[in-house]
N, C-alpha and C positions, 0 to 999 in steps of 0.2 A: 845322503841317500834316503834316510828316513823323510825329511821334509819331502823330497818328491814325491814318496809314497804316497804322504800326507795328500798332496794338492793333488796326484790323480784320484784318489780317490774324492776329496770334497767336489772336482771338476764331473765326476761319475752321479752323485747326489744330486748336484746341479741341474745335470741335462737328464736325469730322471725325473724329478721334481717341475723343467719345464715342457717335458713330452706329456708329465700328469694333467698339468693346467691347460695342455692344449688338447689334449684328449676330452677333459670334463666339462672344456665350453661351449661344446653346440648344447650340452643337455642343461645349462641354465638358462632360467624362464624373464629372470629380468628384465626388465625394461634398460638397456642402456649397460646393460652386460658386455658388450663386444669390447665397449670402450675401455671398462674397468679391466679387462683382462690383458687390452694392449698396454695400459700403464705396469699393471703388473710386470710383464715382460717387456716393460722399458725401464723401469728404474729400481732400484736398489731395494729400498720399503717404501709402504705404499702408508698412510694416513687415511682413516675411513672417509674423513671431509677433505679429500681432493678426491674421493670420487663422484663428480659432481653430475655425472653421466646419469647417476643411479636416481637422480632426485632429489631424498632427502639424507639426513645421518642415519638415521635407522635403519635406512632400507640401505644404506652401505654399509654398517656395524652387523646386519642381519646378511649379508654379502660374501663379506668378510668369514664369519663364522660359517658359513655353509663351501668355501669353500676350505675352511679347515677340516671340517667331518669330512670332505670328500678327497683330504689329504695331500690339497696342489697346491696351499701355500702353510707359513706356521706363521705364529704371533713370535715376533720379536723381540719386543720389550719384556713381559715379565708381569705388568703394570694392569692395575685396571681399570686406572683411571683413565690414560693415556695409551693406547695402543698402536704398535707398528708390524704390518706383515708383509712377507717378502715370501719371496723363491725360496 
C-alpha cells in the first residue's frame, strides 16, 4: 500500500512539473526554444549538447539554467562538469 502511495504521489510531481514547462514556454525568448522544450517532454533527461535547436552549448547551458530558476525542469546529476535535466 505504501509503494502506491509512493507512485501517485511522484506521478502528482510529474504532471505538475510538466503543466510548469508548458505553462513557461511561450514566455522563452530563445531562438529555437519550441524545440528544446518538445525533447524535454519527450525524453527522460535532456544533455545541454543535444539541444542543437538552441545553436550553440552556451546558449543551451544558459537554457538549461533559466528554466531551472523558473522551476520546469531540475538538474539531475549532481555533477558539474557533466550535467543532466529532466522533468
Amino acid at each position: 500500500m505504501a509503494a502506491a502511495v509512493e507512485v501517485t504521489r511522484e506521478a502528482t510531481d510529474f504532471a505538475r512539473r510538466v503543466c510548469s514547462l508548458k505553462e513557461v514556454a511561450p514566455k522563452l525568448r530563445a531562438k529555437g526554444a519550441e524545440e528544446a522544450v518538445a525533447l524535454f517532454l519527450n525524453r527522460d533527461a535532456v544533455a545541454p549538447t543535444s539541444l542543437t535547436s538552441l545553436r550553440s552549448d552556451r546558449a543551451a547551458r544558459r537554457f538549461c539554467d533559466r528554466l531551472i530558476e523558473l522551476g520546469a525542469v531540475r538538474e539531475l546529476t549532481g555533477r558539474d562538469t557533466f550535467r543532466l535535466y529532466g522533468i
